[in-house]
Each structure stands twice: as C-alpha cells, then as structure tokens.
N, C-alpha and C positions, 0 to 999 in steps of 0.2 A: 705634716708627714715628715719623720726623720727618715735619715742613712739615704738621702739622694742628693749629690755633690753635683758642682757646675758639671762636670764631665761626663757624667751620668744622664742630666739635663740634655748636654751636646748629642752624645749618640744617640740618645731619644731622639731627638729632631734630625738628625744625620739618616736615620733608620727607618723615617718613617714613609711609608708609601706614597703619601701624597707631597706636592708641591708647597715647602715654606719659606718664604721670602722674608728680609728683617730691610725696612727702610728708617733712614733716617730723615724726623719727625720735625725738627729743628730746625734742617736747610731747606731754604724753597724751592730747593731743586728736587727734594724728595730723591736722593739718589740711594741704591740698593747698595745694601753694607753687608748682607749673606743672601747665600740661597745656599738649600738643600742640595744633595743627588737626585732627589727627586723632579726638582724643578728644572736641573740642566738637562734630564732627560726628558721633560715633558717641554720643554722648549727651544731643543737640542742646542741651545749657548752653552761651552764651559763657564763658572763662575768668575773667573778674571774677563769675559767680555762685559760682563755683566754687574759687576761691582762699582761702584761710582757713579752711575749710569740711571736713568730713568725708566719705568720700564713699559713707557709709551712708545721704544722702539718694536716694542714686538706688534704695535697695532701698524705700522708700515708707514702706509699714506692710506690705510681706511681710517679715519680720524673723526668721519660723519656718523657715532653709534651714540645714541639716544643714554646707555649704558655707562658710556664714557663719562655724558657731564653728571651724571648722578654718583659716580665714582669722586670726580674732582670736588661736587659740592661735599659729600659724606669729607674727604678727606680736609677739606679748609674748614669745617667743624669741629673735626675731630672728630665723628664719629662712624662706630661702627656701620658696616653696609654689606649688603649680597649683590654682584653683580655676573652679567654672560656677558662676553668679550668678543667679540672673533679678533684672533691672534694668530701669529703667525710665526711659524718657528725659524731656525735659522736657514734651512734649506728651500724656505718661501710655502710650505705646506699650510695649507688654513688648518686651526683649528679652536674650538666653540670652549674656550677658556671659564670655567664656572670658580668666580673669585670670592671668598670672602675676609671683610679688613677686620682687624681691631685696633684702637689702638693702646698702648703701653707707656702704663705711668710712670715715673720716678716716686721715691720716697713724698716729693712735696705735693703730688698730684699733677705736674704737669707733663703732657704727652709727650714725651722724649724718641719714638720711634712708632711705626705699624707695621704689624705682623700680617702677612695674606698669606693664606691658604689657596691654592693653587691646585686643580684638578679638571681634566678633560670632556665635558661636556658628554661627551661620548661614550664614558665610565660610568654615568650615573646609575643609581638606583634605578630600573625603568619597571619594576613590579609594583604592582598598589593590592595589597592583602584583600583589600576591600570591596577589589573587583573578583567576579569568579569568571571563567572559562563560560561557563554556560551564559552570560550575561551580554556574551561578544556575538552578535547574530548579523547577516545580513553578507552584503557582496564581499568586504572586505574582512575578514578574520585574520588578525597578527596570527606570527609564529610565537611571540609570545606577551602577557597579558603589560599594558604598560598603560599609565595614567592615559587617560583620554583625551580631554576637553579643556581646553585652555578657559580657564576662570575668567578672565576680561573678554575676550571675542568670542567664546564658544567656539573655535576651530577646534584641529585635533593639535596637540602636541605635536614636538618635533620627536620624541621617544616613539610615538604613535604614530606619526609619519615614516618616520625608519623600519617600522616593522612591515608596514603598510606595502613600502616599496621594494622591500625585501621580495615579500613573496609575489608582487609583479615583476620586479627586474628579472624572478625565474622564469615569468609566464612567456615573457619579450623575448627571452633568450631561447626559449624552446619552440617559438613559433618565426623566430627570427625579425621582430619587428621593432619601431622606434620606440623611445620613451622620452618621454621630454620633463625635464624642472628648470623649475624658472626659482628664480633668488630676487624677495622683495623687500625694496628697502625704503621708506619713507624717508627724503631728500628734508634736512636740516631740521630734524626732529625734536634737537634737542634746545636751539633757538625758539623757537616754537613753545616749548614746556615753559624755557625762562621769560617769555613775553606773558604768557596768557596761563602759566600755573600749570600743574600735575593732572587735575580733574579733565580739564580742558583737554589736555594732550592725548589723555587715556581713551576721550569722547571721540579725536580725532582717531585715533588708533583704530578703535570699533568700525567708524564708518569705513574709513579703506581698506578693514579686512574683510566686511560686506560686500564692498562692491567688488573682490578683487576674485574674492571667494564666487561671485554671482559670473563672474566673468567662465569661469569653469564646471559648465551648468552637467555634462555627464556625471554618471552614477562610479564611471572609473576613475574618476579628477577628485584630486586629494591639496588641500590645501591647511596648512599650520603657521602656526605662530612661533616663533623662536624667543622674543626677549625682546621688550621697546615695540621699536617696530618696524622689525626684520621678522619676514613672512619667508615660507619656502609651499611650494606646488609641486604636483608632478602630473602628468597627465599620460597616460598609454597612447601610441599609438600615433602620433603625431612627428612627422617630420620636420625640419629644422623651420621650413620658409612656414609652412605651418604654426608653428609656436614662436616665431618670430612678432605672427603679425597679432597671436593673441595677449604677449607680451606688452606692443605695442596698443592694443585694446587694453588692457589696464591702464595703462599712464594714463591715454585716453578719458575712463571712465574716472579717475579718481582724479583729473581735470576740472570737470565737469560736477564734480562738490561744491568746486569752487569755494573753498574754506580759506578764508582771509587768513595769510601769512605777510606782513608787513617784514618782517626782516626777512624772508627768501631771498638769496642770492638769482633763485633759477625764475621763480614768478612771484606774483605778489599774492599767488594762492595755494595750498597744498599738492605736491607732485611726491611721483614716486620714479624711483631707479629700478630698473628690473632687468636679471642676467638670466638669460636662457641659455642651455647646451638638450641635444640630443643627443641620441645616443643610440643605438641596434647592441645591448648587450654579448659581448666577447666571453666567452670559458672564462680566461683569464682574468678579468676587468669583475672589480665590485660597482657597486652602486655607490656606494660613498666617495668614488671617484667623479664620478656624474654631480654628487652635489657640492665636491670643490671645487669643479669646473663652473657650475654655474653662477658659483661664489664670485670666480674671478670674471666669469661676465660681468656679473653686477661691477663689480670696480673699475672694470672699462668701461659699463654706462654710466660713473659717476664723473671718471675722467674726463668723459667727452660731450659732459655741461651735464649731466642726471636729468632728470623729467624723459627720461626716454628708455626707450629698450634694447640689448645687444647683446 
C-alpha cells in the first residue's frame, strides 16, 4: 500500500479506540516504550507513569492468575497469545483486561518489541448471531442475547452471567431483598499447569467448577466461568452470614477432591479462594459494583493464606 507515511501510521494508533501498547522485546525487563490515549484511559496511568515500566503493575498484588503464566510463557517464546487479566487501574478499580500480544520483527527476523492490544472485558462483543431470542427459555431470560456456555466446564459465561444478574439485581431491588456473588479463584493454578501440563489443569478446572457449581443447587443460583480459573456466582436472596457459610462450603467441597498439588503453598491438594459480598440493591448502586466488591473479597481471602472464604 502506498501514500501512508510513519505519521500517518502514528495517528492511526494515536486514534484508535482500543488500548495499544509497544514494549520493548530485547530487555528483560520488558518495559513499555508507548501506549496509546486509548490505553491511558482504559487504565487511567498517563503515559509518563507508564513508560519504562512493566506492565505487571497494573495486576497489583493479585499476581495468582492462571492467565498471568500463560502470558509470561507465550512472551519468553516469543509468541503470539490471547489472554483475560484482572487489572486494575490507577484509582484501584478492578477491571477484566482482554489482551492480545504479537510480536514484531526487524528486518533480520528477530523479535525486537510486542505490540498488546488492550480492551475492557466489559466492551466485548456479547451477541452470538447464531443464537436466536426464541432459543432462551426457561427461569432466567437475559435482557439480551449473549454467548452462553463456556466450552471447557459448561457453565454460563461471565457475558451471560451479567445479563443474568442484571435482570435479578432489578427483581432484589423492587422487592427490597439480598443478593449475594461470590468471586472464585483456584489457589496456585498456574504452578499446578507447570508441574502436571495444560490437559491436567483444564481436568482440574472442570472438577471444581462441578463441585462448586453443585454447591449452588437452586433454580435462581447462577454460576460462570471467567478465564483459567476464576469462576463468579450469584445467588438471590441470601444474606451476608448466609453466603458466608456457602462460600465456605465450597473451599470445603473442592477440599475434599483432594487433587494432588505437590507445590501448593496453602496444602498439598487443590484449594480454592472464594470472595463473597452481599448486597439489598440501592436506585443508585449497579450490579457491577457487587462484582468488584466481591473481587476484592477474593484478594483478602487470598491475603489471609487462600483455601478459605471472606
């Protein structure tokens, strides 16, 4: 393609809506040598915080995501990769980071920088053409139609879970009642993958979304899968000491697999982290407020040794 000059190039990438980041490929520190407007506003850093820099600060001290080491391994390959992040911006806000790398050759072929694409989980595409309106039957019908069924565990989607709780957090709020989500995270997931392989991990996955899933046996109890394996629940109608203790029923029940984990820090068999918040829906107050709440539960059950609920 002629008549397109570096500067041309530039405000393409200056302009463009989504998050682009340029690191440098060459040092091991991998430190960020541009980012868009896009990306300072999707992680609210101006670019001088953020230049030189690594951009493992935006994951905080949540540093236990199964996503993370598949990120590092793709990246000491060199090769391309998709990952979900939870990240966190600068004013401490969660948010469900959807990345993908490439990386960037020089003339002689060798990888001299990676370019990520950077977008809000949040933003995604949540329509599938494929499904129609009349195909959605039963207790729970979204406001509107979005992927369903997570391909490795059969849960619903976290797209499908948002819809899900959308039109309960109206039902809670009109009848004035609790809602409860719990935030679940499989404790050193990703040590786990590196001892016993990807297959392994995936098999693990499955089982404690079975059991965790079983744990939340009503018809109004919604449970999904986010990426790796970080799960999210919600349940109607249930008060705090209530979803406390079903919380703590999960770690429990996904104990009790007793799935050999040789390098766990927390036991020498699979455990899980689990953050509960409830909530009596406010006018004001979304629901998506509820599930960054429960977010930061999960990281204070992971602070305060994980294998447990809070």
């Amino acid at each position: 393609m002629t008549g397109i000059d570096d500067a041309m190039y530039r405000r393409l990438v200056e302009t463009s809506p989504g998050g682009v980041v340029l690191v440098d490929a060459l040092n091991p520190v991998n430190p960020v040598v541009y980012v868009n407007p896009a990306f300072e506003a999707l992680s609210g850093y101006p670019s001088v915080e953020l230049v030189g820099r690594n951009l493992r600060l935006l994951q905080g001290d949540d540093r236990e995501q199964d996503a993370r080491h598949r990120l590092r391994d793709a990246l000491s390959r060199s090769e391309p990769c998709r990952v979900l992040l939870r990240n966190y911006r600068k004013d401490g806000s969660l948010f469900w980071n959807e990345i993908t790398i490439l990386p960037l050759q020089d003339d002689t072929g060798r990888v001299t920088h990676f370019i990520g694409h950077h977008r809000d989980a949040g933003e995604r595409l949540r329509m599938d053409p494929k499904v129609s309106r009349d195909s959605l039957s039963g207790a729970h019908q979204p406001t509107a139609i979005a992927v369903r069924d997570d391909r490795l565990t059969g849960l619903y989607t976290l797209p499908y879970l948002e819809e899900l709780l959308k039109r309960d957090w109206a039902v809670a709020q009109r009848e004035k009642r609790s809602i409860a989500v719990f935030a679940i995270d499989i404790d050193a997931l990703d040590l786990y993958n590196t001892t016993f392989g990807r297959a392994a991990g995936d098999s693990t996955i499955r089982r404690v979304a079975h059991v965790v899933s079983g744990c939340l046996r009503r018809s109004s109890d919604v449970t999904a899968r986010i990426d790796g394996g970080s799960l999210v629940a919600f349940a109607p109608g249930l008060d705090r000491e209530a979803a406390l203790r079903l919380g703590q029923l999960m770690a429990e029940r996904v104990r009790e697999l007793r799935i050999h984990h040789p390098r766990s820090a927390v036991l020498r068999y699979i455990s899980v982290s689990v953050g509960v918040c409830t909530a009596v829906p406010e006018s004001e107050e979304g629901c998506d407020s509820l599930l960054q709440r429960a977010q930061a539960q999960l990281q204070q059950a992971k602070k305060s040794g994980r294998n447990q609920a809070a």
